[in-house]
N, C-alpha and C positions, 0 to 999 in steps of 0.2 A: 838418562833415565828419568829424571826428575822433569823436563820437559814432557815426556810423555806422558806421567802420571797427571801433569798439570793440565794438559792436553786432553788429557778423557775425563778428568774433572768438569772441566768445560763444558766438556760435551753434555755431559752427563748434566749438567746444571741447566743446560740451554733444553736438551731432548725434553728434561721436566716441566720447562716454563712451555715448551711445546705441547706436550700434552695438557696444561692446563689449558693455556690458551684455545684448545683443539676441545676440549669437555669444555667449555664455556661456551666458544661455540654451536658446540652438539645442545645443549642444554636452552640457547637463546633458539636458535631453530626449533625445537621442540614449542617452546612458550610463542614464537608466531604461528607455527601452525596449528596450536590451538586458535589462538587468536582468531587465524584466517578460517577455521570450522566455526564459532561463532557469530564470526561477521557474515559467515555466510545463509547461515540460518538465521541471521535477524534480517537479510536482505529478502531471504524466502519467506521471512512473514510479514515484513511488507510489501512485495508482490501480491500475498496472498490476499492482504488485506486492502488494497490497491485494487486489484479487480472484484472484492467486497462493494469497496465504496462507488467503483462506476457503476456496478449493476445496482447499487440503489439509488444513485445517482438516475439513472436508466426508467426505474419504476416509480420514482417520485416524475420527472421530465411527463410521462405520459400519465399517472394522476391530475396533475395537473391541467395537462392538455384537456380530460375527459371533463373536470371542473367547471374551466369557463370562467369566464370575467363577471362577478357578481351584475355588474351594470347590463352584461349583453340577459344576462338569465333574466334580469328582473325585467328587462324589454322585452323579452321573446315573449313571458308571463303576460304582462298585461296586453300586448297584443292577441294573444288566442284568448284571453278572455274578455276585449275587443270583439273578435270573432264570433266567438258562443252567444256574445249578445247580439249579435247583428243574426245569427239563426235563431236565434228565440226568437226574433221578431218577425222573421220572416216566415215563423212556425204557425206564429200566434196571426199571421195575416191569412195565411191559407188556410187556417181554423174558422177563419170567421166567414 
């Protein structure tokens, strides 16, 4: 008899440490899948913010483009005003 009592003692000490062990478990599962709802939501806001910065990326690239290289602007300038002078002269010729 005394064997058995000793024997569901056992048990009964072991089944406890089981169920902590098992709420510990439960408990850390819980604290990751928080976790993994946060990381995922900071992964979607920089996704989001990631196709932000290409599309500015995107509208600065062709500002740029419309720009131009100060050097070609300032040649193109003094060429058509090249130009304009050579038809004022040729204004001023068929004037006269």
């Amino acid at each position: 008899m005394n064997d058995l009592s000793e024997t569901v003692e056992t048990l009964a000490k072991k089944t406890e440490s089981l169920i902590g062990a098992l709420n510990g478990a439960k408990d850390k599962m819980k604290s990751q899948e928080s976790e993994i709802l946060r990381l995922r939501g900071k992964l979607q806001s920089s996704a989001n913010e990631m196709e932000k910065l290409k599309e500015d990326n995107k509208v600065l690239k062709m500002a740029a483009a419309f720009k131009g290289d100060e050097k070609v602007v300032s040649e193109t300038k003094r060429k058509i005003s090249q130009m304009v002078r050579e038809i004022d002269c040729c204004i001023a010729q068929l004037n006269d």
